[in-house]
GUDREN-847989 format. One record per atom (N, C-alpha, C, O): residue in one letter; atom name; x, y, z. Coordinates in nm, 3 decimals. Layout:
REM GUDREN-847989
PT  a  CA  X  Y  Z;
...
REM end
This chain:
REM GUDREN-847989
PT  x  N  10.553  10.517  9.049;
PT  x  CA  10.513  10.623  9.139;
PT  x  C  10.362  10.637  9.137;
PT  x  O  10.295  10.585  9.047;
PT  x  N  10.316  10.697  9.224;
PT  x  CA  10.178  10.659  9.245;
PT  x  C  10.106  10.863  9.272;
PT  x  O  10.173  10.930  9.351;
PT  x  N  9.980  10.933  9.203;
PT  x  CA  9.951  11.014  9.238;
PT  x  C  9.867  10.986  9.333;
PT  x  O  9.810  10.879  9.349;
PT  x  N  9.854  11.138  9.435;
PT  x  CA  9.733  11.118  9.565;
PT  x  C  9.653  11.269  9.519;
PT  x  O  9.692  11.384  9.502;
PT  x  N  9.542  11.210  9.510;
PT  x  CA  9.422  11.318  9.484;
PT  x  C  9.354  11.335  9.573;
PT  x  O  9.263  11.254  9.554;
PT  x  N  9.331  11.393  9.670;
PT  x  CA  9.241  11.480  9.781;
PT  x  C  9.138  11.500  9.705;
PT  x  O  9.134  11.585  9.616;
PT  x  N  9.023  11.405  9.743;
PT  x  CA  8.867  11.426  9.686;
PT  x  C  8.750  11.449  9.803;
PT  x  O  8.734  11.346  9.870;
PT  x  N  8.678  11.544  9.837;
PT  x  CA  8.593  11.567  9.936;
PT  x  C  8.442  11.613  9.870;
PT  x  O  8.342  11.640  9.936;
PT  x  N  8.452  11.614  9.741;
PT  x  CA  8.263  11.596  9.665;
PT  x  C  8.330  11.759  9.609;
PT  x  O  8.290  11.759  9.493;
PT  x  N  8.370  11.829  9.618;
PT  x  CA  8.334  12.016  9.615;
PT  x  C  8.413  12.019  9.471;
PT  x  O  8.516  11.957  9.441;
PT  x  N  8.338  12.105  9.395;
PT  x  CA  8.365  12.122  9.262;
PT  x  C  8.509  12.164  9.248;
PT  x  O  8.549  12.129  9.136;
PT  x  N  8.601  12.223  9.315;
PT  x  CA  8.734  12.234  9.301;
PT  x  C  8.818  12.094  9.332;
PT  x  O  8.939  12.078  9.314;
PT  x  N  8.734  12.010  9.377;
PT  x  CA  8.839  11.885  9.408;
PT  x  C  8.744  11.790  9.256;
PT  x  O  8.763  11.670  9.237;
PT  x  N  8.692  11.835  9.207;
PT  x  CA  8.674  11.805  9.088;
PT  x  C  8.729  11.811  8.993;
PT  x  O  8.744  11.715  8.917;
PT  x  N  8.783  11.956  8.968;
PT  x  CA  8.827  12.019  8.927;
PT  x  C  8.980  11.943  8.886;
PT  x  O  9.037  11.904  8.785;
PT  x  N  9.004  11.951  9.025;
PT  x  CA  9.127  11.869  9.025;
PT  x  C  9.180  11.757  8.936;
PT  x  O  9.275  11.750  8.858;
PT  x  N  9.080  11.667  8.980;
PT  x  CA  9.060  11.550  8.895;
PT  x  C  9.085  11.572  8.771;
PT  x  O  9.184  11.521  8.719;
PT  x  N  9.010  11.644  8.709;
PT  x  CA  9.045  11.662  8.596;
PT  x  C  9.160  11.734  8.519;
PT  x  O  9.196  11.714  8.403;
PT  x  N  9.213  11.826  8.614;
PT  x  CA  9.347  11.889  8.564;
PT  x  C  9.416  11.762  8.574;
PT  x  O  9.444  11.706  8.469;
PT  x  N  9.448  11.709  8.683;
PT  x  CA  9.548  11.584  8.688;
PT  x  C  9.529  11.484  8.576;
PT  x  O  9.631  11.426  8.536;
PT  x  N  9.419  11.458  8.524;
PT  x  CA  9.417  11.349  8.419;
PT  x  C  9.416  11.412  8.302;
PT  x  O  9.383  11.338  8.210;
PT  x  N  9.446  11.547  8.265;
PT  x  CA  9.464  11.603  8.165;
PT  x  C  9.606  11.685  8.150;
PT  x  O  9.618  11.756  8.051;
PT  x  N  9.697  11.679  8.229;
PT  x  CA  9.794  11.712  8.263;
PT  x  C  9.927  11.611  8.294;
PT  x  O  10.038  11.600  8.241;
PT  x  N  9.892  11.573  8.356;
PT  x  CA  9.997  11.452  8.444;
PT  x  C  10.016  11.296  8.387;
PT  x  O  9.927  11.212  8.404;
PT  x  N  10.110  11.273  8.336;
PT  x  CA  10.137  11.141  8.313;
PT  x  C  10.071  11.037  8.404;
PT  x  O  10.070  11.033  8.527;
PT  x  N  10.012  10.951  8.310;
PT  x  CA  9.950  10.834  8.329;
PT  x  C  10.046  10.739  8.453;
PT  x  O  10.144  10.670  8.425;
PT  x  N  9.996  10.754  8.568;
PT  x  CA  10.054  10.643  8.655;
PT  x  C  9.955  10.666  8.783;
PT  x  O  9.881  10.758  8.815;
PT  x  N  9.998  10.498  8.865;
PT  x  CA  9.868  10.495  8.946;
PT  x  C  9.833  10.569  9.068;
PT  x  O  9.897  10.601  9.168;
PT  x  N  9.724  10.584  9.034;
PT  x  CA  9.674  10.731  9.137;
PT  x  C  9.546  10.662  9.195;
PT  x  O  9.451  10.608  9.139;
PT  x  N  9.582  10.687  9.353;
PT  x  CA  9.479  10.692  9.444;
PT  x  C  9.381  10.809  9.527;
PT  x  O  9.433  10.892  9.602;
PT  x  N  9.242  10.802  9.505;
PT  x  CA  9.187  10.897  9.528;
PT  x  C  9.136  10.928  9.649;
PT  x  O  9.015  10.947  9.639;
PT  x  N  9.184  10.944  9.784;
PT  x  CA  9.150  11.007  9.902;
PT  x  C  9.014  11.080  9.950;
PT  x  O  8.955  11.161  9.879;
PT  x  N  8.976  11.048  10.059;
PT  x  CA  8.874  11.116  10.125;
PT  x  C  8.868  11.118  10.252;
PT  x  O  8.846  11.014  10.314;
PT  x  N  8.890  11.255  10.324;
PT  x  CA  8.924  11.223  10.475;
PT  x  C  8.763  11.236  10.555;
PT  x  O  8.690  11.317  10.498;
PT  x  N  8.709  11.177  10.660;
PT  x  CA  8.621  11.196  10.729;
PT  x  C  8.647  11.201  10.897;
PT  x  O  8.729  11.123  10.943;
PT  x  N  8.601  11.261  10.954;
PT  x  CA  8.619  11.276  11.088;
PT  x  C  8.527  11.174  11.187;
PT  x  O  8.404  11.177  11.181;
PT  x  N  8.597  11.087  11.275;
PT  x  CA  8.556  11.020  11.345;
PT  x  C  8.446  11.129  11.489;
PT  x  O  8.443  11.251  11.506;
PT  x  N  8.372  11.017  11.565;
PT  x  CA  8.302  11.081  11.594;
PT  x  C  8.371  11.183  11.748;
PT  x  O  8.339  11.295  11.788;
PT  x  N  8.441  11.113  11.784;
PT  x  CA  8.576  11.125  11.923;
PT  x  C  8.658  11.271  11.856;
PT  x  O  8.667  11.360  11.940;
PT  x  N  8.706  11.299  11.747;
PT  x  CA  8.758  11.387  11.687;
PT  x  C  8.652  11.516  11.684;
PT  x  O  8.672  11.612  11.759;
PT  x  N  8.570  11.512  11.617;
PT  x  CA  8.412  11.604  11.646;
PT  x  C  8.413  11.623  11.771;
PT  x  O  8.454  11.735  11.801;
PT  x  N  8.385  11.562  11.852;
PT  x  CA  8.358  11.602  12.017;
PT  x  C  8.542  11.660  12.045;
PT  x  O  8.558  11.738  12.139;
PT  x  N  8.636  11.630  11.983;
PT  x  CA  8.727  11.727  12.044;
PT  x  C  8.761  11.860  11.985;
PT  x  O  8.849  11.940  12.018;
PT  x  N  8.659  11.866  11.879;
PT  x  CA  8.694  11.994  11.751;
PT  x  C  8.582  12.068  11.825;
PT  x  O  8.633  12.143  11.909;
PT  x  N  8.446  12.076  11.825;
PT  x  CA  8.326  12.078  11.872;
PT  x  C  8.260  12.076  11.944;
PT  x  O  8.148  12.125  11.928;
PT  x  N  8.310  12.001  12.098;
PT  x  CA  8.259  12.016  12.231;
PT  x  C  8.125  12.049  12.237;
PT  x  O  8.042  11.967  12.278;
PT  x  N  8.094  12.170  12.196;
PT  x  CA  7.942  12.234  12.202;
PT  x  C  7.845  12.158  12.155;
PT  x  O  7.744  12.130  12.218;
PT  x  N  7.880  12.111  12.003;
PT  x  CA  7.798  12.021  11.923;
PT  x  C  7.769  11.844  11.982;
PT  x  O  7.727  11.753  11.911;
PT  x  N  7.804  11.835  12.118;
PT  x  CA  7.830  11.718  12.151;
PT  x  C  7.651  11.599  12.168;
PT  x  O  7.641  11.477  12.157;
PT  x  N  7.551  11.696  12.193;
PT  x  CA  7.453  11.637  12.200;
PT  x  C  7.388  11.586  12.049;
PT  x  O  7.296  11.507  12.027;
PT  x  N  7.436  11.627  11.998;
PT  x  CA  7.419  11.617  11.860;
PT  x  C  7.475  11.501  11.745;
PT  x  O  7.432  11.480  11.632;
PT  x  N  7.567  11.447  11.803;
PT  x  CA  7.669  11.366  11.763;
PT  x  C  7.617  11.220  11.845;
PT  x  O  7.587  11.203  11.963;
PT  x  N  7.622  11.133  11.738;
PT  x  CA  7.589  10.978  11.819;
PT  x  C  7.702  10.885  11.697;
PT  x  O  7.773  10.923  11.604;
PT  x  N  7.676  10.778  11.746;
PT  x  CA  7.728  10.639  11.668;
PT  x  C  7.656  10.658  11.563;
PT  x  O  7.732  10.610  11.480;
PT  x  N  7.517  10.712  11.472;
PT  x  CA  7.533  10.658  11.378;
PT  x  C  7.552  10.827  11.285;
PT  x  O  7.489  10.849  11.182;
PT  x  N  7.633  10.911  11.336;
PT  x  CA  7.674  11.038  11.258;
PT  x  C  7.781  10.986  11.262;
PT  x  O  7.865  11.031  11.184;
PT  x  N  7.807  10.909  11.322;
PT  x  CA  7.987  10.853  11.280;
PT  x  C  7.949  10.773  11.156;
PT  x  O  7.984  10.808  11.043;
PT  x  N  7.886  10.677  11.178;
PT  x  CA  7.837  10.583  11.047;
PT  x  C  7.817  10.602  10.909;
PT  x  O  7.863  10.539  10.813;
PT  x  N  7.724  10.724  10.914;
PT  x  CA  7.696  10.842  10.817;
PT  x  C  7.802  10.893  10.757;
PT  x  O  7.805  10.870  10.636;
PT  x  N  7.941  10.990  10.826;
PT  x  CA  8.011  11.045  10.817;
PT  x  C  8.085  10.936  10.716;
PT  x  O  8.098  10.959  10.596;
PT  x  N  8.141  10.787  10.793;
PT  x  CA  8.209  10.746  10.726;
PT  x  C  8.121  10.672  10.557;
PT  x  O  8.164  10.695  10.444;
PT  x  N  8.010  10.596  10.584;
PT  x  CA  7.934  10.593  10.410;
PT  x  C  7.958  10.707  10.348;
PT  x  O  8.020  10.688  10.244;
PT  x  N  7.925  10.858  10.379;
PT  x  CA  7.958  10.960  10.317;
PT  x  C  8.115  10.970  10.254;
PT  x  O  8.163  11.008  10.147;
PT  x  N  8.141  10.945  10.313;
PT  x  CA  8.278  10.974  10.303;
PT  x  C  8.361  10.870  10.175;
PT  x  O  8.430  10.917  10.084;
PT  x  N  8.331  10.707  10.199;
PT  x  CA  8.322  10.607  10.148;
PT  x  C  8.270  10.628  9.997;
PT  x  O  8.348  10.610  9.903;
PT  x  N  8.125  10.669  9.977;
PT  x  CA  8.086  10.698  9.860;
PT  x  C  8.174  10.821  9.795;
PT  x  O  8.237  10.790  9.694;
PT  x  N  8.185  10.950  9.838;
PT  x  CA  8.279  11.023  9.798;
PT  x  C  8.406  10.958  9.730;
PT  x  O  8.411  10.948  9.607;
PT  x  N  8.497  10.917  9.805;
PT  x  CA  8.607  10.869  9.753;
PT  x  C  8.626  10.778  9.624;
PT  x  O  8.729  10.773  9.557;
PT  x  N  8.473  10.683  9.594;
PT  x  CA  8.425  10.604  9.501;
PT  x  C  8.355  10.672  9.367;
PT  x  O  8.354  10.627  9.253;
PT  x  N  8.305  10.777  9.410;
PT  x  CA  8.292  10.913  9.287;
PT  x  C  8.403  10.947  9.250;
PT  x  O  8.441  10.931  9.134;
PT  x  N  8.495  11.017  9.373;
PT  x  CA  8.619  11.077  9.305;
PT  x  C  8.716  10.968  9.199;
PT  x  O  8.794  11.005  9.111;
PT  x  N  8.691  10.855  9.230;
PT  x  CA  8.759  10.741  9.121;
PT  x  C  8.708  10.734  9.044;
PT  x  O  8.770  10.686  8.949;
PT  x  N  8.582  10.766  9.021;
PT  x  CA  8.499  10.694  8.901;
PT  x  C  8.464  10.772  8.818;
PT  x  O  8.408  10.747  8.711;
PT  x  N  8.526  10.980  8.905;
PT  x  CA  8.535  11.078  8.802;
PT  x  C  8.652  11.067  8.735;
PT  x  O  8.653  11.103  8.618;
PT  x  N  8.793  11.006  8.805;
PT  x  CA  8.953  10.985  8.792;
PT  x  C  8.945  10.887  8.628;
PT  x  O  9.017  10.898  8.528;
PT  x  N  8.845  10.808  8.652;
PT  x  CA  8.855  10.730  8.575;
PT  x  C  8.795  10.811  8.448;
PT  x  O  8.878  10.862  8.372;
PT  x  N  8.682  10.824  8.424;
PT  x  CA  8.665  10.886  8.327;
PT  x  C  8.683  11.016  8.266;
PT  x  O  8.622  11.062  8.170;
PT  x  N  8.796  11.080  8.348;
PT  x  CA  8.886  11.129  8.295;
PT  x  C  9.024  11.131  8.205;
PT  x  O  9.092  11.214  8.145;
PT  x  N  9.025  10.989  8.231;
PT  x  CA  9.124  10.942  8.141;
PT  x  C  9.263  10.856  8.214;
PT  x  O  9.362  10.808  8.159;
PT  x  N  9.224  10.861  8.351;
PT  x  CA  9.341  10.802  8.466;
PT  x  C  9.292  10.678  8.454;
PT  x  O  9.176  10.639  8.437;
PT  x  N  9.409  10.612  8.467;
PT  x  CA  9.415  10.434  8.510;
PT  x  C  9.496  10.365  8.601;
PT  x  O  9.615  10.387  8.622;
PT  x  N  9.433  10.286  8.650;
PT  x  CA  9.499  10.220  8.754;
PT  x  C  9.452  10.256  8.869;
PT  x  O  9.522  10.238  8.969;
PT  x  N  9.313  10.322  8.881;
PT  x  CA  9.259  10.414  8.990;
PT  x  C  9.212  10.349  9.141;
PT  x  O  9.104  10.290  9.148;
PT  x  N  9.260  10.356  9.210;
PT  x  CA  9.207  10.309  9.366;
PT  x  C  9.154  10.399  9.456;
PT  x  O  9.204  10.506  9.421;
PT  x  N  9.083  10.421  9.552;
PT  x  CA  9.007  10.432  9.603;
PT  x  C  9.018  10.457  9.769;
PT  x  O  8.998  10.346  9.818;
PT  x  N  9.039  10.549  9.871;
PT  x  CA  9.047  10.511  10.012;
PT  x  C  8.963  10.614  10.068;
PT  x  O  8.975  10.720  10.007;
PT  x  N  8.869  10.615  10.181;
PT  x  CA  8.810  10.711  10.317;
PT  x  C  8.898  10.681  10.427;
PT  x  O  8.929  10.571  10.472;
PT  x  N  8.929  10.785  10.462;
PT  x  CA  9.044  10.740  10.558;
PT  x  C  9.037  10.808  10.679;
PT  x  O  9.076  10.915  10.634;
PT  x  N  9.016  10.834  10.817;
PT  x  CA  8.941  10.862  10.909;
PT  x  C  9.065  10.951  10.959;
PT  x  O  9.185  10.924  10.965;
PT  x  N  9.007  11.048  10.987;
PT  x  CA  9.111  11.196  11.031;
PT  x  C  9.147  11.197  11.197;
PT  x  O  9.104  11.300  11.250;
PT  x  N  9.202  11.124  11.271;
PT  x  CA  9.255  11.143  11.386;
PT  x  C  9.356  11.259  11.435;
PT  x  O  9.447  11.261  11.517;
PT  x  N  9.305  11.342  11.359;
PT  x  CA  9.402  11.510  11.408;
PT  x  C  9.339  11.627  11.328;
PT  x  O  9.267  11.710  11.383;
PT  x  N  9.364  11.628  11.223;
PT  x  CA  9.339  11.709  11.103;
PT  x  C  9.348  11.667  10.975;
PT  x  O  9.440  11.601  10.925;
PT  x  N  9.268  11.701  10.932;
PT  x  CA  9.279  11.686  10.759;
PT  x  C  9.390  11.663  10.672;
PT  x  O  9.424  11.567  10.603;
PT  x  N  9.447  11.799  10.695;
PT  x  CA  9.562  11.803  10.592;
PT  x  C  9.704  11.720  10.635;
PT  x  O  9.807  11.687  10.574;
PT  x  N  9.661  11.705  10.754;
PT  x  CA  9.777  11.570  10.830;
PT  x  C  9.753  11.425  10.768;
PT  x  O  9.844  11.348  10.738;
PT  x  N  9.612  11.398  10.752;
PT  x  CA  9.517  11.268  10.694;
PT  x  C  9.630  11.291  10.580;
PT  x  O  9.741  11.239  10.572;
PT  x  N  9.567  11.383  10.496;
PT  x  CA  9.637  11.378  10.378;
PT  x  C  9.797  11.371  10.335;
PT  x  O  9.826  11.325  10.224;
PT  x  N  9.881  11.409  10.409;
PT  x  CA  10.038  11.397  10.431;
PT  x  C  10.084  11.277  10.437;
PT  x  O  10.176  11.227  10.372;
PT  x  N  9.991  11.212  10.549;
PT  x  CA  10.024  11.111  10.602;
PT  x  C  9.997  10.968  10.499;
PT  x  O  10.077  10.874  10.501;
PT  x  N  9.879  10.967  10.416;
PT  x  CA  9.841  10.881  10.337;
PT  x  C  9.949  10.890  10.233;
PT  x  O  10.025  10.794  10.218;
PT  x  N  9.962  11.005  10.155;
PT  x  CA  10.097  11.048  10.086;
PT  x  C  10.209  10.971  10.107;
PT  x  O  10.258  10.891  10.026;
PT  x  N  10.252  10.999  10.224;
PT  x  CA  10.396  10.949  10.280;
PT  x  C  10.361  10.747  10.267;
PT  x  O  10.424  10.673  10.191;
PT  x  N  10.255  10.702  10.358;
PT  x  CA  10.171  10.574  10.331;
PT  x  C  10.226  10.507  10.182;
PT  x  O  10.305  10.414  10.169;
PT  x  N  10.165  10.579  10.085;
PT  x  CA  10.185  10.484  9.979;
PT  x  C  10.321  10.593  9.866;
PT  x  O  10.352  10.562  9.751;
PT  x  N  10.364  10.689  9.927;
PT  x  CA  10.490  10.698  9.869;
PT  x  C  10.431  10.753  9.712;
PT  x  O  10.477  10.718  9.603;
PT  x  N  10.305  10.858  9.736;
PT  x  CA  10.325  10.949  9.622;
PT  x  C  10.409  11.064  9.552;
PT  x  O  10.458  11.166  9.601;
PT  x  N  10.410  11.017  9.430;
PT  x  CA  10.505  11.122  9.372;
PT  x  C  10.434  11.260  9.373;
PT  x  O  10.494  11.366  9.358;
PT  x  N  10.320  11.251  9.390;
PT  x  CA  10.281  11.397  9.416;
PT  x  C  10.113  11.404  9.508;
PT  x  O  10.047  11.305  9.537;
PT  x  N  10.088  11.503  9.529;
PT  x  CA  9.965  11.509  9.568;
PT  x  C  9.886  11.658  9.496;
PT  x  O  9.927  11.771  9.473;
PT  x  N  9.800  11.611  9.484;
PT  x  CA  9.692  11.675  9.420;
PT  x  C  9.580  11.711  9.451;
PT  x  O  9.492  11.626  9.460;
PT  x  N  9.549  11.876  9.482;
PT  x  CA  9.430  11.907  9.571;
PT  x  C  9.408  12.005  9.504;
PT  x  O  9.495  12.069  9.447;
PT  x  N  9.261  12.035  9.501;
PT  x  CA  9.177  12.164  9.528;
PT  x  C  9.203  12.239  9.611;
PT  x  O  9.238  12.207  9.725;
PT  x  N  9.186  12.406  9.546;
PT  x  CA  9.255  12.502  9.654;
PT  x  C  9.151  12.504  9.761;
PT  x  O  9.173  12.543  9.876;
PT  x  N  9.021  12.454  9.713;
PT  x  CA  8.890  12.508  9.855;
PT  x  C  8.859  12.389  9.794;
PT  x  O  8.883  12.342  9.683;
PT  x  N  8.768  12.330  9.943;
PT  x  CA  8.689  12.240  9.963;
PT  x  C  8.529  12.222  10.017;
PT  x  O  8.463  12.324  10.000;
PT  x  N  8.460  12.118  10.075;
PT  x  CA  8.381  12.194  10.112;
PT  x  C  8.400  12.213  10.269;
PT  x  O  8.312  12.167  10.340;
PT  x  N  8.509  12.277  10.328;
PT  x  CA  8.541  12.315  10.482;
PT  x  C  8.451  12.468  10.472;
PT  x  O  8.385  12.502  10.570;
PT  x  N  8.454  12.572  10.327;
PT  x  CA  8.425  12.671  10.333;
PT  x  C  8.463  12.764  10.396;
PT  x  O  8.560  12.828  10.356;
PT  x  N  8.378  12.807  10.546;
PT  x  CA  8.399  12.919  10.605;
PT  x  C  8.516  12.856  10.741;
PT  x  O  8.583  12.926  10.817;
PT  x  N  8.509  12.748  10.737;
PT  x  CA  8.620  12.732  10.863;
PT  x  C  8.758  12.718  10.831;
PT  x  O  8.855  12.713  10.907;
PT  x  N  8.747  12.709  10.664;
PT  x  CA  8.880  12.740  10.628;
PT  x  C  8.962  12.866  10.598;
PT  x  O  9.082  12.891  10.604;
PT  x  N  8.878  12.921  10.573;
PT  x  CA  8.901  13.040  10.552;
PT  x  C  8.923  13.109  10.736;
PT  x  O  9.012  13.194  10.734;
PT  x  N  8.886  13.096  10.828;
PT  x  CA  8.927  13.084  10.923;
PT  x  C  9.056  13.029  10.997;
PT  x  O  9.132  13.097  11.066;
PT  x  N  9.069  12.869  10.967;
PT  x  CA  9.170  12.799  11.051;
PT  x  C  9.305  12.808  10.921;
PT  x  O  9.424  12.786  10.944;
PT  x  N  9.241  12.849  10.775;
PT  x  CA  9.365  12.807  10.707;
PT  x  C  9.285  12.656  10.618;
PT  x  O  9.234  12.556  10.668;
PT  x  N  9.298  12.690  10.491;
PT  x  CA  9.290  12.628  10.405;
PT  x  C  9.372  12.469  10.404;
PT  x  O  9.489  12.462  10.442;
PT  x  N  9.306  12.359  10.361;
PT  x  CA  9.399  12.232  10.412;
PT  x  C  9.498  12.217  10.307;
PT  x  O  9.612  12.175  10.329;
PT  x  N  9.449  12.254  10.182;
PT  x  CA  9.531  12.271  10.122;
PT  x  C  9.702  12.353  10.102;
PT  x  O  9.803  12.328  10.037;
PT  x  N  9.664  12.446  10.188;
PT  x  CA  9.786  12.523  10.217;
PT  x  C  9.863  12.486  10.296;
PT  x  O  9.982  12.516  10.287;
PT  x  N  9.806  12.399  10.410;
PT  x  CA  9.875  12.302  10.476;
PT  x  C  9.918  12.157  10.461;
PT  x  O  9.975  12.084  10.543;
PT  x  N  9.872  12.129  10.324;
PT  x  CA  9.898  12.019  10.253;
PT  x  C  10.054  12.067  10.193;
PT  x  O  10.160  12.013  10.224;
PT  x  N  10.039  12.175  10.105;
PT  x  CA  10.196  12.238  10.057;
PT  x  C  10.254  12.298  10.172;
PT  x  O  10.371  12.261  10.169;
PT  x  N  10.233  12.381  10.285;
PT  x  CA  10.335  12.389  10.385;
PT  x  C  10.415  12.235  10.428;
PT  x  O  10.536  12.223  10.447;
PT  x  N  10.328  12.141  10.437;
PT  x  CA  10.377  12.001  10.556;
PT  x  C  10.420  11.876  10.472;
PT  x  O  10.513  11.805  10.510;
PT  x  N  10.336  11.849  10.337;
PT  x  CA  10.417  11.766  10.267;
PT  x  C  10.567  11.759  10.247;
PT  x  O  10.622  11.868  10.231;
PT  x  N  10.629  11.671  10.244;
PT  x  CA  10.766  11.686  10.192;
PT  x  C  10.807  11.618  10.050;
PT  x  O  10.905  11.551  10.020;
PT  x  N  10.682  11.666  9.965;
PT  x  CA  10.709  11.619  9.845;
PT  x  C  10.609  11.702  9.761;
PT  x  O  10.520  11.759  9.826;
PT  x  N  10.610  11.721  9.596;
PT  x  CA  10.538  11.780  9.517;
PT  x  C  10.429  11.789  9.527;
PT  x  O  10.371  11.690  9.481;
PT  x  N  10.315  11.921  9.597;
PT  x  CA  10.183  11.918  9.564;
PT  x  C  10.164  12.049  9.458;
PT  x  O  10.214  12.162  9.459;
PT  x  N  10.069  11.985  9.369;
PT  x  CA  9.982  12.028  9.305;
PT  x  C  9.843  12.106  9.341;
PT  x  O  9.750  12.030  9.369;
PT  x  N  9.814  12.244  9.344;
PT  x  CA  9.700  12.317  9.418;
PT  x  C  9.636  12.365  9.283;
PT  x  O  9.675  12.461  9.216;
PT  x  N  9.519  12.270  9.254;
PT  x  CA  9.463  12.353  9.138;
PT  x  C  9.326  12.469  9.170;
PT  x  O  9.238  12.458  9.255;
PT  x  N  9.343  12.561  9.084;
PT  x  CA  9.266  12.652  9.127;
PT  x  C  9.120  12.656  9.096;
PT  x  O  9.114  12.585  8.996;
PT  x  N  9.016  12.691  9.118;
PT  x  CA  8.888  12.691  9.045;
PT  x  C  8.851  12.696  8.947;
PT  x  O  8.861  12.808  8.898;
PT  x  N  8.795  12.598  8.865;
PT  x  CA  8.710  12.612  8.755;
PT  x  C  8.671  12.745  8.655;
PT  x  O  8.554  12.777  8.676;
PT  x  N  8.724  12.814  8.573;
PT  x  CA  8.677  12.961  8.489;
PT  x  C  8.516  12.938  8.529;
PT  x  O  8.483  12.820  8.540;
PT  x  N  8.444  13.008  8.546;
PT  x  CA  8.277  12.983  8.496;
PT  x  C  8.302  12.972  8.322;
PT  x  O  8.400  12.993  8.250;
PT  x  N  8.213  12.945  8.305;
PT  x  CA  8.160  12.897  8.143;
PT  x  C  8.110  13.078  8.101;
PT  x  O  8.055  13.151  8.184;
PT  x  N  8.130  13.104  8.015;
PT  x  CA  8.079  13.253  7.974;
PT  x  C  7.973  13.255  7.853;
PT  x  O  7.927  13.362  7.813;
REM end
């Protein structure tokens, strides 16, 4: 069985990481990163359209690319093995990206941060995470924020 970790850079999907490799039996886990193509933006965004070219798509996806290669290389030195790696380009929504990759390689669970860095539009449209546990049809894991250090 294989874990799926939802990694987007934001200290709760960090977070994550590390509950899962301190928690969860050792088996292979792939670490996710969704980015939005540039056609998706112009249909989320309209307004923002002058703003948006071929190489904010480019950007978006290296960003995105490197992310997912942190989130493994935090997976890893956390104590996970067998760690792989995907950016995977969001043709709807996020938390669909994420379902869908799930279902893809047939994880036994998925594993997310309750906030990401969506911030204020999540808190608006709905957290992806919450729509990761509404729409999955299998075990997710929502870990919560980090205590501060006292």
């Amino acid at each position: 069985m294989t874990i799926l970790v939802a990694y987007d850079g934001s200290a709760d999907s960090r977070t994550a990481i590390e509950f899962a490799a301190k928690h969860l039996a050792a088996e292979p886990t792939v670490v996710v990163t969704v980015w939005e193509p540039l056609l998706v933006q112009l249909k989320k965004y309209p307004l923002a359209a002058g703003a948006l070219d071929q190489s904010t798509e480019d950007e978006s996806h290296a960003q995105a690319e490197q992310h997912a290669r942190e989130g493994a290389e935090l997976a890893i030195a956390a104590g996970l093995s067998d760690v792989t790696y995907r950016a995977v380009a969001d043709n709807e929504s996020i938390w669909k990206t994420i379902v869908d990759v799930a279902d893809e390689v047939d994880a036994s669970m998925i594993v997310t941060g309750s906030r990401g860095l969506a911030g204020v539009r999540s808190v608006l449209l709905g957290s992806v995470s919450n729509h990761v546990l509404h729409h999955a049809h299998r075990p997710t894991l929502i870990v919560p924020p980090a205590k501060p250090a006292r």
